[in-house]
C-alpha positions as CSV (number, residue, x, y, z in Angstrom):
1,X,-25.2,102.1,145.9
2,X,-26.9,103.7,143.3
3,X,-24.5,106.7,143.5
4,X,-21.4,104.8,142.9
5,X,-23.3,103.2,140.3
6,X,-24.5,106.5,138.1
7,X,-20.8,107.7,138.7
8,X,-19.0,104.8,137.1
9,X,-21.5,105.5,134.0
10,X,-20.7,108.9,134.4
11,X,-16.9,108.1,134.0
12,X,-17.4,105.8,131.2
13,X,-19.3,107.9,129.5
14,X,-16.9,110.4,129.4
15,X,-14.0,108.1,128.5
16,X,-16.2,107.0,125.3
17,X,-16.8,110.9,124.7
18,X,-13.4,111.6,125.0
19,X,-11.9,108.7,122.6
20,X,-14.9,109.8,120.3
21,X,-13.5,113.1,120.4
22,X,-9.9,112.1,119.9
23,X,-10.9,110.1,117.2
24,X,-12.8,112.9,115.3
25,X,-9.5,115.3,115.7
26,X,-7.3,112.9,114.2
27,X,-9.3,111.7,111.5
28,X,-9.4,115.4,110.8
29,X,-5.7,116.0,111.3
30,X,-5.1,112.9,109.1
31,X,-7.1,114.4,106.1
32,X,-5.8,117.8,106.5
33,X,-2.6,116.1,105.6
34,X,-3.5,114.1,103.1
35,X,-5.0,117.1,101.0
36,X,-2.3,119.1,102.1
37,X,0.0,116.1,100.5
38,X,-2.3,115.9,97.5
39,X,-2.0,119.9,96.9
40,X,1.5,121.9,95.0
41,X,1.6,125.6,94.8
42,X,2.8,127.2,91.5
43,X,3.7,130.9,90.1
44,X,2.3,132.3,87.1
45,X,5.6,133.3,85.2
46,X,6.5,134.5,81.6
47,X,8.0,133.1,79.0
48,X,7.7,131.6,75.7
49,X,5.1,128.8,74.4
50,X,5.1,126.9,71.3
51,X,1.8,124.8,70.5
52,X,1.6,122.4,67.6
53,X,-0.1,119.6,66.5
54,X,1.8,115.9,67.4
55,X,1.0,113.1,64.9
56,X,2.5,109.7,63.3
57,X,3.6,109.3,60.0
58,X,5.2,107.4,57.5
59,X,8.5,108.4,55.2
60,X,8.0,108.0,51.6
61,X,10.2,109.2,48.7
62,X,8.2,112.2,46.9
63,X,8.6,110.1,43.6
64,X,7.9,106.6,43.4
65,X,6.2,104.6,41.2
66,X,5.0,100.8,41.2
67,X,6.2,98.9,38.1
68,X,3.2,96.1,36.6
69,X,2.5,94.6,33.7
70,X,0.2,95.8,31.2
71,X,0.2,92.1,29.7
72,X,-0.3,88.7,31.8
73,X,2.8,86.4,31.6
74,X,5.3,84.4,33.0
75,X,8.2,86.6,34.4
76,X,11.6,85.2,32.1
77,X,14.0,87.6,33.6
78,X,14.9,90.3,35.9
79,X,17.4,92.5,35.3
80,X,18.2,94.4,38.5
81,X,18.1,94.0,42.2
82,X,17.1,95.8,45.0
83,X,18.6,98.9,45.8
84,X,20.0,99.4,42.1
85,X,20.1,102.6,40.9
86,X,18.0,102.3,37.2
87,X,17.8,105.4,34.7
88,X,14.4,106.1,32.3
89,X,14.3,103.7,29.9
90,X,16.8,101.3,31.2
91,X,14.9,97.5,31.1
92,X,13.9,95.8,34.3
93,X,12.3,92.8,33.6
94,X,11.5,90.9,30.5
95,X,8.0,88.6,30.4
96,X,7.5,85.3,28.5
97,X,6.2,86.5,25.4
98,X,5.9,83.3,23.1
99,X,2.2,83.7,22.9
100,X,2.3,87.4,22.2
101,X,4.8,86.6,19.4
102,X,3.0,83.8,17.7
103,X,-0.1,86.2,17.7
104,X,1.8,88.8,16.2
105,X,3.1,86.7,13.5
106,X,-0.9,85.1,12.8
107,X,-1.7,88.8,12.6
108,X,0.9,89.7,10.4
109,X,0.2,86.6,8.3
110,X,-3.1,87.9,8.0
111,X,-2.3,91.8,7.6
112,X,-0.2,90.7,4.8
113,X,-2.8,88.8,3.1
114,X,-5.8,91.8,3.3
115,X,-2.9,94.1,1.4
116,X,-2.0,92.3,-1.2
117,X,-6.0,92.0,-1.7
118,X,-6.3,95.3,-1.4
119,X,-3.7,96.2,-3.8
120,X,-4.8,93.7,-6.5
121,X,-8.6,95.3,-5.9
122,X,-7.1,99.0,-6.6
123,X,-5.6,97.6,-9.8
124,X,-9.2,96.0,-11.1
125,X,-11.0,98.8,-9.5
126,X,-9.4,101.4,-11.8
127,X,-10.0,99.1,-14.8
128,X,-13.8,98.8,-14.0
129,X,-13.4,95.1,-13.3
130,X,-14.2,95.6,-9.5
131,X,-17.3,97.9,-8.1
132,X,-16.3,101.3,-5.4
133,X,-18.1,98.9,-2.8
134,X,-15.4,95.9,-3.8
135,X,-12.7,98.5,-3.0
136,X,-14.0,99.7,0.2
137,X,-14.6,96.3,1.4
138,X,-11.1,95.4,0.4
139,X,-10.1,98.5,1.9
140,X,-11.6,97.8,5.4
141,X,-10.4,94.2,5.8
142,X,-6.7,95.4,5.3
143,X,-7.0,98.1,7.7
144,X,-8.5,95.7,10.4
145,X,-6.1,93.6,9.5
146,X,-3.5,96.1,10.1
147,X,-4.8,97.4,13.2
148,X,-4.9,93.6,14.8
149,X,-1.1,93.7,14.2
150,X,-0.5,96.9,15.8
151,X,-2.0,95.1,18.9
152,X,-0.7,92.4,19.0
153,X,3.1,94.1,18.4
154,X,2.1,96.4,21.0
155,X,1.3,93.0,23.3
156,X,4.8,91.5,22.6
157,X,6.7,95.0,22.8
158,X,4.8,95.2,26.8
159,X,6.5,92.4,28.1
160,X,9.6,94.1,28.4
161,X,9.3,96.4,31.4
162,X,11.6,99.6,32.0
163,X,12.0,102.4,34.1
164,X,9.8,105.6,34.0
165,X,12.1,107.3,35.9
166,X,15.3,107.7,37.1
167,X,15.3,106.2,41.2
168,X,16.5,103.2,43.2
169,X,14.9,99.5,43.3
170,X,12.7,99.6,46.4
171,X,12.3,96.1,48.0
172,X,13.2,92.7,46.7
173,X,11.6,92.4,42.9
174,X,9.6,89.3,42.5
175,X,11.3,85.7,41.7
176,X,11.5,84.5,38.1
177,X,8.6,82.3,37.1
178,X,6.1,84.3,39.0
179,X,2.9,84.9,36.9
180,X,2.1,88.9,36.5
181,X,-1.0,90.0,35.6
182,X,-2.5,93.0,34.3
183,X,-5.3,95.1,35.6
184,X,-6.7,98.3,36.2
185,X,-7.5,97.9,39.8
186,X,-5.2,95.3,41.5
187,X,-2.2,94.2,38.6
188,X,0.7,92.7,39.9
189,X,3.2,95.0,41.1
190,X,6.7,94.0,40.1
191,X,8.8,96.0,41.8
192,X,9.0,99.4,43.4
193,X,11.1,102.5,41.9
194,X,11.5,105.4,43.8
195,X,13.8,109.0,44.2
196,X,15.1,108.6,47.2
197,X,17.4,111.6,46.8
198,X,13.9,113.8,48.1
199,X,11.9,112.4,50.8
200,X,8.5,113.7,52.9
201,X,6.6,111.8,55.7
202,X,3.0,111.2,54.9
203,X,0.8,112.1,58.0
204,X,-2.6,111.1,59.6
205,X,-4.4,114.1,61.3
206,X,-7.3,113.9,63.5
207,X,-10.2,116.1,62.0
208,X,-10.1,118.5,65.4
209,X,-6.5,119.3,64.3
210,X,-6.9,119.7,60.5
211,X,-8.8,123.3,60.5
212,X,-4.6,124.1,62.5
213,X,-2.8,122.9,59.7
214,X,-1.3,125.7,57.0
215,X,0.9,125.5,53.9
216,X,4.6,126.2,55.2
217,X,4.1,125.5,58.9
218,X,7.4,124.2,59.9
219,X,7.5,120.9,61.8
220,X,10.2,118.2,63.5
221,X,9.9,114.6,63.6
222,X,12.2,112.0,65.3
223,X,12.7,108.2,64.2
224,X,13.1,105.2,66.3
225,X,16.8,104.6,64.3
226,X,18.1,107.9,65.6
227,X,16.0,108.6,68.5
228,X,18.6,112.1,69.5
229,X,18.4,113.2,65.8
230,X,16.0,115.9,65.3
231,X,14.7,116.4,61.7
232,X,12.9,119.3,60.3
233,X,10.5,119.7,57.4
234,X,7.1,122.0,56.5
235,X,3.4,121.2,55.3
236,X,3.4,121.3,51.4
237,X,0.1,119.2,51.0
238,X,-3.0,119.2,53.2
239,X,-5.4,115.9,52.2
240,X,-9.1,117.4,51.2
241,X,-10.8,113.5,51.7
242,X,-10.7,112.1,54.4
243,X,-9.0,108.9,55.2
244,X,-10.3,105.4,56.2
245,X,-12.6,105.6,59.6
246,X,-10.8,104.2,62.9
247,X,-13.0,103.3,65.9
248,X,-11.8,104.8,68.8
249,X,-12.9,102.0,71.1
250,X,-10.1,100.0,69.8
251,X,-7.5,102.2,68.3
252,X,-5.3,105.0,70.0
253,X,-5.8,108.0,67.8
254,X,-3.0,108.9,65.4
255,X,-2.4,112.5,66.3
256,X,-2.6,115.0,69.4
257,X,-3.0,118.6,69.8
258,X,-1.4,120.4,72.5
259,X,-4.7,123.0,72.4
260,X,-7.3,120.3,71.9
261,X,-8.2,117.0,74.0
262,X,-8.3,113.9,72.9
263,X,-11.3,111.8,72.5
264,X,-12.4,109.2,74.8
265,X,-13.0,105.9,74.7
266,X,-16.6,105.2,72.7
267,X,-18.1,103.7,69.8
268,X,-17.8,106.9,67.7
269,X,-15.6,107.0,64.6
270,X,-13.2,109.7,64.0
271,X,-12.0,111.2,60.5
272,X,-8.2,111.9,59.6
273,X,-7.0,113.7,57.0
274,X,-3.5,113.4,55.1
275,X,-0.8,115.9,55.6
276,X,2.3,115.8,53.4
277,X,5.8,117.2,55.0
278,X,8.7,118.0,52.6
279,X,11.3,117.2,54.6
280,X,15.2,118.0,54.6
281,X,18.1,114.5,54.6
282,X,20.9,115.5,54.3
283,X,23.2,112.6,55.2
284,X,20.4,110.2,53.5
285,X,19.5,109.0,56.9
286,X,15.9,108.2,56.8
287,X,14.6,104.8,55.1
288,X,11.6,104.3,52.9
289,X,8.6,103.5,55.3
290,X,10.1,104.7,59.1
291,X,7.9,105.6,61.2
292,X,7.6,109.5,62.1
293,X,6.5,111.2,65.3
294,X,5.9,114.3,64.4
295,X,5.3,118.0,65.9
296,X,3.5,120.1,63.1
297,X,4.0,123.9,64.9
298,X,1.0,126.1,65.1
299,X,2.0,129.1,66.7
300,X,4.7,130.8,69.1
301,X,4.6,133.5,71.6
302,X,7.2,134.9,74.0
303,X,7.3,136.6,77.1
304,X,3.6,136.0,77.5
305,X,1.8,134.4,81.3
306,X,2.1,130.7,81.8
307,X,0.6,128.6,84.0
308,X,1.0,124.7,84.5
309,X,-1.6,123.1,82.3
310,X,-1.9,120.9,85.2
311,X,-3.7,124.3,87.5
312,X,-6.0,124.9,84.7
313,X,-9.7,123.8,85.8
314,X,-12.3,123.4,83.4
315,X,-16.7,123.3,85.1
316,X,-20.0,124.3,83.2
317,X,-19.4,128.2,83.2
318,X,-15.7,127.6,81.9
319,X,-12.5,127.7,83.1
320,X,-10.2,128.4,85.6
321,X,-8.0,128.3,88.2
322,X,-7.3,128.3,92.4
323,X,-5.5,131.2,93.4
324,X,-4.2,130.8,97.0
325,X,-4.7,134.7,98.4
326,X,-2.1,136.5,101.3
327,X,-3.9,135.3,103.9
328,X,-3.7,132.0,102.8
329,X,-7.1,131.1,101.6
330,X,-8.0,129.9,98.0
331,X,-10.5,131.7,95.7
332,X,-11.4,130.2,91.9
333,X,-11.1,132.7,89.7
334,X,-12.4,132.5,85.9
335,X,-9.9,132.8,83.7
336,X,-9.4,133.0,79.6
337,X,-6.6,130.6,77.9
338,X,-4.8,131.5,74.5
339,X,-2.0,129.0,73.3
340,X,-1.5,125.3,74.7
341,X,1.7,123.5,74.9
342,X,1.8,119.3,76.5
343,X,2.8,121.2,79.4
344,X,1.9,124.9,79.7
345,X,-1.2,127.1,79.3
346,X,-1.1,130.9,77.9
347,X,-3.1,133.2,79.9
348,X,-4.7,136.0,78.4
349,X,-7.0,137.3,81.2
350,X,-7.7,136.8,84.6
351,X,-4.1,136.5,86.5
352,X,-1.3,139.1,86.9
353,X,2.4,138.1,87.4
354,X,3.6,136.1,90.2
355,X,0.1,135.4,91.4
356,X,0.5,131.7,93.4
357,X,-2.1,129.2,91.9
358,X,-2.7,125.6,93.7
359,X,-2.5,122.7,91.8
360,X,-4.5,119.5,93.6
361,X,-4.1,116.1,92.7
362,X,-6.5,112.9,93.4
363,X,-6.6,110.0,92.4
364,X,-8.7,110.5,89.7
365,X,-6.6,113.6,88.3
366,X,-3.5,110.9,88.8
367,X,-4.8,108.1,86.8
368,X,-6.5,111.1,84.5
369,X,-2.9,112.5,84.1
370,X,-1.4,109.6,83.0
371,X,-4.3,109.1,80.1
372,X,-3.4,112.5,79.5
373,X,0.0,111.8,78.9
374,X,0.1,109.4,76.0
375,X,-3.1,110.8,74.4
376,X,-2.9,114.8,74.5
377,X,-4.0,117.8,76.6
378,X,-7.1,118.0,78.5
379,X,-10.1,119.3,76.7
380,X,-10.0,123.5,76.5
């Protein structure tokens, strides 16, 4: 009895050894898969790289000025509309002047009086009726005098506004009957005149990028209104201030290098610079304030080793990348990068031609690509 007993354990025990075992080589088989799915072999090839420095910008006219008033009034007329076409000197808007005037004429009144005093105080000076302190005093009222009228003609003459410049009306002027006032630091702005004939885009670069930047570099941008319209331009001002400071936590940052990462996610600040483009428009396409994407270009090689960018691994002692061998194992091997495009990596040392490389993906490298993707390169 105890026989048949110790054999049926015997049997179950080997049925629960066998489905343990069975269990072990599919879980096994299943994973093999998996990474096998998860895993792409490349080729280091040749061939030409361009890396540059991708930012947003606005388009401006290169001349443009903001008309105010020098004097607070009452606007009384405007004389153009927008998008008129205004030469120097031509009139744009004339101001209630009533109480410049009437203050013009009380100093005139006034400048009058202090000259013929002045004049009659020569004329009894000379004859020793009046002392040299009379006639100085004399003199000095009529020159206030004269000076208060200057002012106040130089009031009434500054309500009539003209054009510095020759340009187009940007934007709708302000209505009739809209008080202006006069300031250094926040005056009214009337309207906008600007040379729309010449045009740049006015760019905000991260700080990381900046030190890239040179005089002349050529660059493209593209505009939501023609988004299969290329247009082309090149650096003529680099900012030496920085801009205002953006929080990263809560804005996206306003420019990407293909050789540099971008930051992540924290409560530190980062600093932008301005960089002007002078750009070429020929058919007068692009409007005052479009928006720009823009590809500032560093620096171009050809026939030089690429990789993916997505094989290049980065750990403590650097970078570098899996190289799957002839008898199908993989070795890291440390390599050293040069330029970086969104897509490609240059390599200098480390590979030869034709040498297979494996990329892998996870999940984290997925969701990592995709940040990647709208928010630059990985760091190098």
């Amino acid at each position: 009895m105890w026989e048949k007993i110790n054999k049926k354990i015997l049997a179950a025990s080997i049925v629960v050894l066998l489905g343990i075992a069975g269990g072990v080589w599919y879980y096994n088989q299943a994973q093999q898969a998996k990474a096998s799915a998860n895993q792409e072999t490349v080729t280091a090839t040749r061939g030409k790289i361009i890396s540059s420095v991708s930012a947003t910008g606005t388009v401006k006219p290169i001349d443009a000025v903001d008309i105010s008033a020098q004097v607070t009034a009452l606007i009384k007329e405007i004389k153009v509309k927008e998008n008129d076409y205004v030469k120097t000197g031509q009139v744009l808007a004339i101001l209630d002047a009533k109480s410049y005037e009437t203050t013009m004429q009380k100093a005139k009144y006034s400048m009058d009086n202090y000259g013929a005093i002045y004049k009659r105080y020569q004329y009894l000076h000379s004859i020793g009726a009046k002392s040299d302190a009379d006639l100085e005093n004399a003199q000095l009222n009529y020159q206030t005098a004269v000076a208060s009228y200057e002012a106040a003609k130089s009031d009434v003459e500054k309500t009539v506004l003209v054009s510095p410049m020759d340009g187009v009306v940007l934007g709708e002027p302000v209505a009739v009957g809209t008080l202006v006032t006069a300031g250094v630091s926040d005056p009214t702005v009337v309207m906008m005149i600007g040379d729309v004939s010449r045009k740049k885009v006015k760019v905000k670069v991260d700080e990381t990028d900046i030190g890239k930047i040179k005089i002349g570099q050529a660059a493209t941008f593209t505009v939501d209104a023609y988004q299969n319209q290329t247009f082309t331009g090149s650096v003529s001002k680099i900012g030496e201030i920085s801009t205002s400071t953006t929080s990263t936590s809560s804005t996206s940052t306003s420019s990407t290098s293909s050789s540099s990462s971008s930051s992540s996610s924290s409560s530190s600040s980062v600093i932008y610079y301005y960089v002007t483009l002078n750009v070429e428009d020929p058919g007068n396409l692009l409007k005052t304030e479009m928006t720009a994407r823009v590809n500032i270009k560093i620096d171009e090689k050809d026939n030089t080793l690429l990789i993916p960018l997505a094989a290049l691994k980065t750990s403590t002692s650097g970078q570098y990348v899996m190289v799957l061998r002839d008898n199908g194992k993989s070795e890291n091997v440390p390599v050293e990068v040069g330029l970086t495009s969104s897509d490609k990596v240059e390599i200098i040392s480390g590979l030869q031609d034709n040498d297979k490389l494996i990329i892998s993906y996870t999940k984290s490298q997925t969701q990592s690509s995709s940040t990647q993707k709208d928010n630059g390169p990985p760091p190098m």
